[in-house]
BAMARBA-302419 format. One record per residue (C-alpha): residue in one letter; y, z, x; residue number from 1. Coordinates in steps of 0.02 Angstrom, whole numbers. Each point is the difference from the previous one (the first is absolute). Layout:
% BAMARBA-302419
['A',[Y,Z,X],NUM];
...
//
This chain:
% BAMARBA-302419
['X',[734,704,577],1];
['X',[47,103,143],2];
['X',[115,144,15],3];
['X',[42,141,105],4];
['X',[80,180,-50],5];
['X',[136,61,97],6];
['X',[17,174,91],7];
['X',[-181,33,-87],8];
['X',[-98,99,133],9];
['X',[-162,-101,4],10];
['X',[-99,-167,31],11];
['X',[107,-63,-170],12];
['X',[183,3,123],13];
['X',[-88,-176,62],14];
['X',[-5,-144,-70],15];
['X',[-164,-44,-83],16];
['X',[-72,-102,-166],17];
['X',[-73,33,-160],18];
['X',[-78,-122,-130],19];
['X',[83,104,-163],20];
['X',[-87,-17,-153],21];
['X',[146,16,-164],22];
['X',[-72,50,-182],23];
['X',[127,-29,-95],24];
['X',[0,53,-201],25];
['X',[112,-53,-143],26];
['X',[15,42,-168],27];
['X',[92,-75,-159],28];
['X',[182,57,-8],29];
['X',[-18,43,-150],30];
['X',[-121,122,-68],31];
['X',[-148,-75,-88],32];
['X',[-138,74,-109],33];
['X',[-161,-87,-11],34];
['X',[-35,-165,67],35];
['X',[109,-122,59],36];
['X',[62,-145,-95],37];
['X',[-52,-176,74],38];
['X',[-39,-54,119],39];
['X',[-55,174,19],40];
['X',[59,60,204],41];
['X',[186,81,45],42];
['X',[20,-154,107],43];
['X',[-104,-128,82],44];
['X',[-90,57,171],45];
['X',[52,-175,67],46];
['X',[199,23,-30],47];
['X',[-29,218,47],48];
['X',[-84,-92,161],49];
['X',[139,-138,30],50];
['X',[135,168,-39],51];
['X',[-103,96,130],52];
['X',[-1,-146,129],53];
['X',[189,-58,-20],54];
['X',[68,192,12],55];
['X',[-125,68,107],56];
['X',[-134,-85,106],57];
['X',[146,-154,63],58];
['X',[130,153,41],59];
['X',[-139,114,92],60];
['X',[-170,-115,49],61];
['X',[-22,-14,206],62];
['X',[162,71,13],63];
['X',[55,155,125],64];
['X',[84,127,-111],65];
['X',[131,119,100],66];
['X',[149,90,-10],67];
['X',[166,-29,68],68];
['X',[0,193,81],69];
['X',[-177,-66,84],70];
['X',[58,-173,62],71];
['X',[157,92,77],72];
['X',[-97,111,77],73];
['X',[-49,-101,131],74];
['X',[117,-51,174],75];
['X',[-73,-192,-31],76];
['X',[49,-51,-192],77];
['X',[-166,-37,-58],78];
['X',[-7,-209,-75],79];
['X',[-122,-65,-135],80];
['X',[-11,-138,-113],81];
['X',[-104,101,-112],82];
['X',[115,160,-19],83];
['X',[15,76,-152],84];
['X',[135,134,17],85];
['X',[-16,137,-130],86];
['X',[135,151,-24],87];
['X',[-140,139,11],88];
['X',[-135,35,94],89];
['X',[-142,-133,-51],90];
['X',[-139,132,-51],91];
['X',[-117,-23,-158],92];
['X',[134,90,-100],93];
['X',[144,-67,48],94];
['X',[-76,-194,-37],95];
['X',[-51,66,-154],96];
['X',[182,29,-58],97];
['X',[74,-171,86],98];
['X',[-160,-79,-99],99];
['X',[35,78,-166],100];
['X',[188,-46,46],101];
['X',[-57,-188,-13],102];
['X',[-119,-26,-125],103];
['X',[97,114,-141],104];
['X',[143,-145,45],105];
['X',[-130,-126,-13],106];
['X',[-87,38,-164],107];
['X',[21,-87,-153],108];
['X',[105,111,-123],109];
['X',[-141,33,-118],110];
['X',[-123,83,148],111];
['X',[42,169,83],112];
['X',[-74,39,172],113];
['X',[-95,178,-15],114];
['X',[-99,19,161],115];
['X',[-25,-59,162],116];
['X',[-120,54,131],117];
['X',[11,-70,174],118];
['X',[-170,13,129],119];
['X',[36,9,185],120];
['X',[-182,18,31],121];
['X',[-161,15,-125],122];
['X',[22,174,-25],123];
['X',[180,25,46],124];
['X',[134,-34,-134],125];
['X',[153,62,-89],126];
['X',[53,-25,-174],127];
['X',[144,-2,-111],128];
['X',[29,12,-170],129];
['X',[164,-70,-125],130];
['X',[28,204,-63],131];
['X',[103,-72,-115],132];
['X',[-126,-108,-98],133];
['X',[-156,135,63],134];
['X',[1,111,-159],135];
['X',[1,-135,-142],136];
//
């Protein structure tokens, strides 16, 4: 994915790419004690995947993530087939609250989302966490 920040002072104003890693971690919705009943996982890593895929990776994947303020910006309206206009700035943070966004609508009704941390680079990443499900 590609993106660019607007009015940041710094090689980041320009467009440029990133291959993002996403952790993503679920939990029952409802509290459990002990061990899970069968078969024995909060859900399947082949639907969490397919979830993942449908509400994330189709919507953001070779795509060039922008805002409307940045595409504006410029005297020439800027034209892509693969623009992805988001209505914040497009930094680690930001797509961590438009990912949360999806996959909390995309979950089955017996999982709850509880973290997600997104990579821009191996040791670059930021993180966020469902505060309201942190503390159980």
């Amino acid at each position: 994915m590609a993106h660019a920040i607007f009015g940041y002072k710094g090689p980041c104003s320009n467009i440029h790419g990133h291959s993002y890693v996403l952790h993503v971690t679920v939990k029952p919705a409802k509290e459990r004690r002990g061990e899970l009943i069968p078969p024995g996982f909060v859900i399947d890593f082949k639907e969490l995947k397919q979830i993942v895929n449908s509400k994330v990776i189709m919507m953001l994947d070779h795509k060039l993530v922008l805002t409307n303020e940045y595409q504006n910006s410029f005297d020439r309206p800027t034209s892509y087939n693969n623009l992805f206009l988001l209505g914040t700035e497009p930094t680690a943070e930001n797509l961590l609250f438009f990912i949360s966004k999806e996959l909390v609508a995309g979950l089955p009704a017996h999982v709850t989302l509880l973290s997600l941390k997104l990579y821009e680079t191996n040791s670059s990443y930021a993180e966020w966490i469902n505060e309201k499900n942190a503390g159980e």
